[in-house]
C-alpha positions in Angstrom: 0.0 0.0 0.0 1.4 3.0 -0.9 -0.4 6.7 -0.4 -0.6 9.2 -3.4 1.1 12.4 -3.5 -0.9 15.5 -3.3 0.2 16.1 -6.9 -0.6 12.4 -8.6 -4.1 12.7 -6.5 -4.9 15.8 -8.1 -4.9 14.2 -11.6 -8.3 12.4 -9.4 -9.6 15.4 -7.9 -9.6 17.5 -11.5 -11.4 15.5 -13.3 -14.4 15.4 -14.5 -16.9 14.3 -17.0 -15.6 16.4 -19.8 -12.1 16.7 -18.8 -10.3 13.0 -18.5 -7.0 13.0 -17.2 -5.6 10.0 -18.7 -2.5 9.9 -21.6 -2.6 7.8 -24.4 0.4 6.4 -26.9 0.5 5.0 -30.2 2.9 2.4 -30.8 3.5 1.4 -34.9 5.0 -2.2 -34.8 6.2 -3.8 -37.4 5.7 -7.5 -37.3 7.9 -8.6 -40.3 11.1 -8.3 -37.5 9.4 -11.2 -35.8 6.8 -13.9 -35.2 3.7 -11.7 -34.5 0.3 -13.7 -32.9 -2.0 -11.4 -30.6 -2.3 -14.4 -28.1 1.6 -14.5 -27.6 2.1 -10.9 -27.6 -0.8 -10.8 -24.7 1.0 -13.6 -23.1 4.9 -12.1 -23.2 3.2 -8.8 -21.8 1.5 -10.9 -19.1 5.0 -12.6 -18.5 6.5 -8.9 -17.9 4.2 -7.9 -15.2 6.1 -8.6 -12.4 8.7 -6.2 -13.5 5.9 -3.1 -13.3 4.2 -3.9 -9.9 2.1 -0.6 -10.8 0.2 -2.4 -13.4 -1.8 -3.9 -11.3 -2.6 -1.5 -8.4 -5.6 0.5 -8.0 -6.8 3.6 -6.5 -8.6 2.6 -2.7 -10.3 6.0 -1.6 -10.2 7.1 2.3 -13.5 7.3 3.6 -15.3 10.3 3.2 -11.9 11.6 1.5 -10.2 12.7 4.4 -7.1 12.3 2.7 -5.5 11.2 -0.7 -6.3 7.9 -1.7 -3.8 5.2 -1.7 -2.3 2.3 -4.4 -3.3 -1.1 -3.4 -2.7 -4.6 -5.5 -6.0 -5.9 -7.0 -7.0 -9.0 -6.0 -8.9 -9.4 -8.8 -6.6 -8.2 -11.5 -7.6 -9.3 -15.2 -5.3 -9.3 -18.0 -7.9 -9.7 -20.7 -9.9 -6.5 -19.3 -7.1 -4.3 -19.4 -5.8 -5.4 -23.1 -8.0 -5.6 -25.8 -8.0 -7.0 -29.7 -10.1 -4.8 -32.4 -9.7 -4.5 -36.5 -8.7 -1.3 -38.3 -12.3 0.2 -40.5 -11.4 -0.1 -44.4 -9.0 1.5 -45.9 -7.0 1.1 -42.5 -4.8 4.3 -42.6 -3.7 7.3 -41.0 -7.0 9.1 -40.4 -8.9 5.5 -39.3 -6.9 5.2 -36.9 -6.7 8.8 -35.6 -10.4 8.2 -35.0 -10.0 5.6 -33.2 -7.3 7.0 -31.0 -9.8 9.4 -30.2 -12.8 7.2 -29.2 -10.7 5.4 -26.9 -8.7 8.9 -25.4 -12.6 10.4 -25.1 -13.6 7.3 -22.6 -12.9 7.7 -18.9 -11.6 5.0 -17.1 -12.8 2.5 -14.4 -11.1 3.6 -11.0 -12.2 0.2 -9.7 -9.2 -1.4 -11.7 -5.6 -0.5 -12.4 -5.4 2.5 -14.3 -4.3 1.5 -17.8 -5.3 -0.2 -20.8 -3.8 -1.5 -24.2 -5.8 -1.7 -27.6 -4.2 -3.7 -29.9 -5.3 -3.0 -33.8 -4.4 -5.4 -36.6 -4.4 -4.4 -40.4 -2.7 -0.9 -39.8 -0.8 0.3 -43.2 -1.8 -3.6 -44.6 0.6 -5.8 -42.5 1.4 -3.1 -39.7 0.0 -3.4 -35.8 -0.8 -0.4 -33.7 -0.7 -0.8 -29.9 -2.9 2.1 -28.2 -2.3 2.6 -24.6 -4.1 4.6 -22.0 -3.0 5.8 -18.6 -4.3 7.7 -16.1 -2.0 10.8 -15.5 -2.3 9.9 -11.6 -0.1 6.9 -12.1 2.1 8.1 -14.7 4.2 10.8 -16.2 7.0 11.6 -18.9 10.0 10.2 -17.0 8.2 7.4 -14.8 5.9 6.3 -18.3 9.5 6.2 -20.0 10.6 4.2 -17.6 7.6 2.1 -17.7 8.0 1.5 -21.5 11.4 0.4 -20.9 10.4 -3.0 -19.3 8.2 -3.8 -21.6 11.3 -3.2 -24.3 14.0 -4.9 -25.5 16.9 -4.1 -28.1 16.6 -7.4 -29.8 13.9 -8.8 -31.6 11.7 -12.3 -30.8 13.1 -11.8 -26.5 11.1 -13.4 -24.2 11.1 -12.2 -20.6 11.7 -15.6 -18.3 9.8 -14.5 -14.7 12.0 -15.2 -11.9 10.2 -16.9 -9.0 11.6 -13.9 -7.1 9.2 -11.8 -9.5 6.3 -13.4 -8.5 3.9 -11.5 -6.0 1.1 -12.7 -4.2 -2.1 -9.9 -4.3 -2.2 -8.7 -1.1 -5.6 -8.0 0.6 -7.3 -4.9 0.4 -6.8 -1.6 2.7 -8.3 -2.0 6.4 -11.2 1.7 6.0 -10.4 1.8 9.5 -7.0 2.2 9.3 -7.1 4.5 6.6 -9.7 6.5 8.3 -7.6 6.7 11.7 -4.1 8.0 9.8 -6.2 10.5 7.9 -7.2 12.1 11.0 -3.5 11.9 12.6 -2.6 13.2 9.4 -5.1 16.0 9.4 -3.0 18.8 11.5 -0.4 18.2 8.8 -2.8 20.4 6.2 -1.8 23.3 8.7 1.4 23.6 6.8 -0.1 25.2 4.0 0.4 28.7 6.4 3.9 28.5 5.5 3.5 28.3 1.8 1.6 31.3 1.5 4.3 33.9 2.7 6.9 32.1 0.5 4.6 32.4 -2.8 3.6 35.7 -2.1 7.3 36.5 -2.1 7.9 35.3 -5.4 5.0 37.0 -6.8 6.8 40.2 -5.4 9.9 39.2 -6.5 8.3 38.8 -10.2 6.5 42.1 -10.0 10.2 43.8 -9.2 12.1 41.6 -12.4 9.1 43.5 -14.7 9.6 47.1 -12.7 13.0 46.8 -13.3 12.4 45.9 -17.3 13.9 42.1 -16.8 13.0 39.2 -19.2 11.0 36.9 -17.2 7.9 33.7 -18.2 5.1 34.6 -20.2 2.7 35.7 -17.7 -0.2 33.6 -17.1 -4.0 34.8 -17.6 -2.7 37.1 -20.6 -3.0 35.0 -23.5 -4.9 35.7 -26.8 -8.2 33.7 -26.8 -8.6 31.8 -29.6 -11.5 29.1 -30.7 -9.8 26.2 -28.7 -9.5 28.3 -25.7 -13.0 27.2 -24.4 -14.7 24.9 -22.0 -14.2 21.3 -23.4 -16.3 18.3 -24.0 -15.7 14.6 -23.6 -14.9 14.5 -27.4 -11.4 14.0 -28.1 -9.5 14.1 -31.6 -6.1 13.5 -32.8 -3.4 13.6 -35.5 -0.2 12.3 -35.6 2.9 13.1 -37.9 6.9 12.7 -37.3 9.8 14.3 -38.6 13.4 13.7 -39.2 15.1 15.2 -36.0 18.6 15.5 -37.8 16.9 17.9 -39.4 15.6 19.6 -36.3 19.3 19.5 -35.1 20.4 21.1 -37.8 18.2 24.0 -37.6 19.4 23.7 -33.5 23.0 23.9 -34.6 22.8 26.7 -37.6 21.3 29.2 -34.9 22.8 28.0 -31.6 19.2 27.5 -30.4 17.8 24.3 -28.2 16.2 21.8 -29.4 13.0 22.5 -27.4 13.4 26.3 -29.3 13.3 24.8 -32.5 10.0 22.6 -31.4 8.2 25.5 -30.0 8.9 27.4 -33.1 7.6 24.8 -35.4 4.7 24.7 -33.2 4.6 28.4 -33.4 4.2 28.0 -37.4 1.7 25.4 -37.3 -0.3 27.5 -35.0 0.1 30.5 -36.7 -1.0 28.7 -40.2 -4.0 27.2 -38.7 -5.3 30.5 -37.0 -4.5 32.8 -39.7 -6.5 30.5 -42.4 -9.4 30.0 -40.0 -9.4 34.4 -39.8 -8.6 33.7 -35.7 -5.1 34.6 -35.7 -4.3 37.3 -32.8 -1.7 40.0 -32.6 -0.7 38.7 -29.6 1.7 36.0 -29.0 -0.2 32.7 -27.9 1.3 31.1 -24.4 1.7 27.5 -24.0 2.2 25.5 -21.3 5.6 23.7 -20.9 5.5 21.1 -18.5 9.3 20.2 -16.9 10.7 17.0 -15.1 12.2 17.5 -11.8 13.0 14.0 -11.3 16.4 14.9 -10.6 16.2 18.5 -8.8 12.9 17.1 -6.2 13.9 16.8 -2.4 10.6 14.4 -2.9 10.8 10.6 -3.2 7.6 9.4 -2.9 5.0 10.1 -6.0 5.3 9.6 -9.1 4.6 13.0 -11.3 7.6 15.4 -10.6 7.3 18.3 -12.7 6.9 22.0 -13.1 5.9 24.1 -15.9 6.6 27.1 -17.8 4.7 29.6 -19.6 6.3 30.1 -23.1 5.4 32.9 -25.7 5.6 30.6 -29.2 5.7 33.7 -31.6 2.5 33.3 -33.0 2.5 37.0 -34.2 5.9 36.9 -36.1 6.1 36.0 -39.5 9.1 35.3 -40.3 10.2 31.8 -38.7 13.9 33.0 -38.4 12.6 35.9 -36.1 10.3 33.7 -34.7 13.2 31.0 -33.4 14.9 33.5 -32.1 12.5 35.7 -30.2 11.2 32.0 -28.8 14.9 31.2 -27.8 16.2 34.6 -25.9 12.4 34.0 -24.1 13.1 30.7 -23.0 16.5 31.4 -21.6 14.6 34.2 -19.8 11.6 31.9 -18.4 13.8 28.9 -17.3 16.5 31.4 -15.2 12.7 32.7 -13.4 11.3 29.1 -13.5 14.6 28.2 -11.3 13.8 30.9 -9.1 10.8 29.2 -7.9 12.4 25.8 -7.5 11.7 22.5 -8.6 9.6 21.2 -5.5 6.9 24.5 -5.4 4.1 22.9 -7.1 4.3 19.7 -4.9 4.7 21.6 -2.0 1.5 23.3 -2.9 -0.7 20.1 -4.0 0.7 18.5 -1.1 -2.1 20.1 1.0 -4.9 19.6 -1.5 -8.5 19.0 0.5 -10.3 15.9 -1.7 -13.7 17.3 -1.4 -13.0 20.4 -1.5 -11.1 20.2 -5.0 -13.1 17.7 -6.5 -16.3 20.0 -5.7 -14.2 23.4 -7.2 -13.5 20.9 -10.4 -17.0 19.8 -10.9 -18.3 23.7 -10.5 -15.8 25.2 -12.7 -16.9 22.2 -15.5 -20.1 22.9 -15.1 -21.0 26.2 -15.0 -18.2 26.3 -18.0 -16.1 29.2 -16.2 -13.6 28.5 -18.1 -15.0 30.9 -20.8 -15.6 34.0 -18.0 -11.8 34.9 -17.0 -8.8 36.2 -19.1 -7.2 32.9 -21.0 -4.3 31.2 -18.1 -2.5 29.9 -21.4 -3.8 28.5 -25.0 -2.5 25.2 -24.5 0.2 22.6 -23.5 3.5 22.0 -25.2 5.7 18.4 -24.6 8.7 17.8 -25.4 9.6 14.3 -24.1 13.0 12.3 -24.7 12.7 9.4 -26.0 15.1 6.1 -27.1 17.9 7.0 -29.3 17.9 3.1 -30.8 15.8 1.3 -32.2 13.2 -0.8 -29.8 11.5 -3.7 -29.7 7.7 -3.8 -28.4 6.9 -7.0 -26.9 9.7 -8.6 -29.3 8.0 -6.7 -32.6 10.2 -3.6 -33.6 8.8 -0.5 -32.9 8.6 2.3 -36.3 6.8 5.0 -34.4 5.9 6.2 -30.9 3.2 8.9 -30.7 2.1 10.5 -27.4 -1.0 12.3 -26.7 -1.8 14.2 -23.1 -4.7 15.4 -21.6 -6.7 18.3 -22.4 -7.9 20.8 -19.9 -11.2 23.6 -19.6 -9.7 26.7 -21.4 -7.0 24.5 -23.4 -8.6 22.5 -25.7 -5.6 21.4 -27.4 -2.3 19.5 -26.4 0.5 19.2 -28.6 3.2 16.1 -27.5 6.6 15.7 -29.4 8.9 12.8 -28.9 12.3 11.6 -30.0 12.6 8.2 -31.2 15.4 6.8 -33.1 16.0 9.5 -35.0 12.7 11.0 -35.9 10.6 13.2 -34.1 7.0 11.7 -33.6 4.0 14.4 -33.0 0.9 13.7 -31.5 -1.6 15.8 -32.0 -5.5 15.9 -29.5 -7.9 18.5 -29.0 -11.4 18.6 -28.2 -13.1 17.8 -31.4 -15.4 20.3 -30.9 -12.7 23.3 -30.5 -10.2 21.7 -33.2 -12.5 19.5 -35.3 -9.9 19.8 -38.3 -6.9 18.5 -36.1 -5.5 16.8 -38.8 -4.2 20.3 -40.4 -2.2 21.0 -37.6 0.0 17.8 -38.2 0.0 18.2 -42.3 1.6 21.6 -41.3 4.5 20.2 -39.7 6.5 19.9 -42.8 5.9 22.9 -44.3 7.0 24.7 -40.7 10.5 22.8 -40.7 11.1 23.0 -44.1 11.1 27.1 -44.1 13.6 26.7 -41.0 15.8 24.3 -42.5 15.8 26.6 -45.4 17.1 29.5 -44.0 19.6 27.7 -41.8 21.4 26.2 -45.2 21.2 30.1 -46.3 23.5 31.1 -43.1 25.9 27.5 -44.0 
């Protein structure tokens, strides 16, 4: 039994009908490296379980939410719930299966089970097999969903995992309510800790007020983004695209302007953004502001949990034309954001969540969904931006050799639309979801991908 962070819990507390916290991933697999049957490939991943002890734990509540809920092994875990077998609709390409991405990523998930599933789809491309997976944001992140993958990986095709009888783990018996209720109220004078964080962030707040008196570069300040058509209240509906790159290209670009790689993405997703808008007629003068999320795996004082991260708000140069200006106003802004970002340290916003009330933000969620408030206040940011690393080599799914990896996060009330970038043996692998309501032509953002790296990589062979 193990007790969830104030952060993984509130991937529980915010969500709602309409706003599902889980991730998803495509996995392309290409059978031809190996002997492919879905009843081995179920089997080998049933093999491998022992080795990811979080696969089969669920979320036990505290009574009358008191306090987070804790993991516990599921006596009743089922292997054929959690992974599934369906067929690809005719002509079984790209845009099938980007509707079916989205049917599964606009389903919520059954808390009274471990929080993942795995979709397997036959017939992709003719002779190709996609492997969607689902987990709840609660019990994973970037890092620890890397990490995750990696077990369930091999560098050689056709391995099969032999489980130790070390591995092997009896299900334990479900939490004692008393118990739970009794350390939740011993717990309870804890929550009083939350006095000391409010000094401390209304000193950084002053400390950001003085950077702007003073005429210092600093993050894109939240609640002053442009509102544009995906900057709404959401509904269950989820789309997606998907597209990939080569990211020696993306390198390249990197190298000609001494620029970051994580520059040269938000530019390209500055271009695509500013494409889409300005053909739709929705394109502000005003820089849109997306949200970067940032591992602190390594900077955290924390141990326990599982999501370490931060965030910063990033201007993408949505109102520049020209992509050369563009990259570079993006890159002097992120040097600028992550020197402020350090100044409020890697632990602040588990500090914070640490001393979230259950009910209390569960019922704020479920009013702000609701009464769609969302729409009523100055936009926090347009959306989220991830830029994830990902195997330089090439990997084997399962034994079956992977050809593409494609993630997709959540979407929230307000930002409709999350953009996810991965490496992966040399490419770059987008993933593209929105609510298909707000973005119901997602697939335009990904065909603009190209176009947006190609005028970079022009102008950097101009400068060589």
């Amino acid at each position: 039994m193990e007790r969830l962070t104030g952060l993984d819990a509130s991937f529980l507390y915010l969500e709602t009908g309409t706003q599902h916290l889980h991730v998803c991933a495509l996995l392309i697999l290409d059978p031809s490296t190996g002997d492919y049957s879905f009843e081995e490939f179920k089997a080998e991943l049933g093999r491998r379980l022992p080795l990811i002890p979080q696969m089969r734990r669920r979320i036990h509540e505290v009574p009358f939410n008191l306090d987070h809920p804790v993991w516990a092994e599921d006596p009743d875990f089922d292997l054929d719930y959690h992974v599934r077998r369906i067929g690809i609709p005719h002509p079984g390409g790209r845009r099938e299966l980007a509707e079916l991405i989205g049917d599964i990523a606009s389903r919520p998930m059954d808390r009274d089970r471990p929080l993942w599933e795995m979709t397997v789809v036959e017939g992709f491309d003719g002779d190709k097999v996609a492997v969607i997976s689902k987990y709840h944001h609660a019990a994973v992140d970037g890092i620890t969903g890397t990490n995750m993958m990696m077990h369930l990986c091999d560098m050689e095709p056709g391995q099969r995992h032999r489980v130790d009888p070390a591995e092997e783990r009896k299900a334990g018996s479900a939490p004692n309510d008393l118990r739970l209720l009794a350390e939740a109220i011993v717990r309870f004078p804890g929550k009083a800790g939350i006095v000391g964080m409010v000094p401390k962030t209304l000193g950084l707040l002053a400390g950001f007020a003085q950077r702007r008196r003073n005429d210092q570069a600093g993050m894109a300040l939240p609640l002053t983004a442009p509102r544009t058509p995906f900057n709404m209240a959401i509904t269950p509906h989820r789309s997606v695209a998907f597209t990939e790159a080569d990211l020696g290209a993306i390198k390249e670009i990197k190298a000609a302007f001494g620029a970051k790689v994580n520059d040269v993405v938000l530019t390209i997703v500055g271009g695509v953004l500013r494409a889409y808008l300005d053909k739709h007629g929705e394109l502000p003068d005003r820089s849109l502001i997306a949200s970067v999320p940032v591992s602190v795996h390594e900077q955290s004082r924390h141990t326990e949990g599982i999501n370490k991260v931060s965030s910063l708000f990033c201007e993408l140069g949505t109102d520049i034309a020209d992509p050369v200006e563009r990259l570079r106003k993006v890159a002097a802004a992120n040097q600028s954001a992550k020197e402020e970002h350090d100044l409020v340290g890697a632990d602040f916003l588990q500090d914070w969540s640490k001393y979230a009330p259950p009910n209390t933000f569960q019922l704020a969620a479920r009013v702000y969904s609701a009464l769609k408030l969302a729409e009523h206040h100055p936009v926090v940011h347009n959306l989220v931006v991830s830029n994830v690393p990902g195997p330089p080599m090439p990997l084997y799914f399962l034994g079956i050799k992977v050809d593409g990896m494609y993630p997709f996060g959540p979407v929230f009330h307000g930002a409709g639309l999350t953009i996810t970038v991965l490496s992966n043996n040399g490419d770059l692998d987008f993933g593209f979801i929105a609510c298909k309501e707000l973005v119901p032509d997602i697939a335009a953002l990904a065909d603009a991908v190209p176009g947006a790296i190609d005028e970079l990589l022009s102008a950097a062979r101009t400068l060589g």
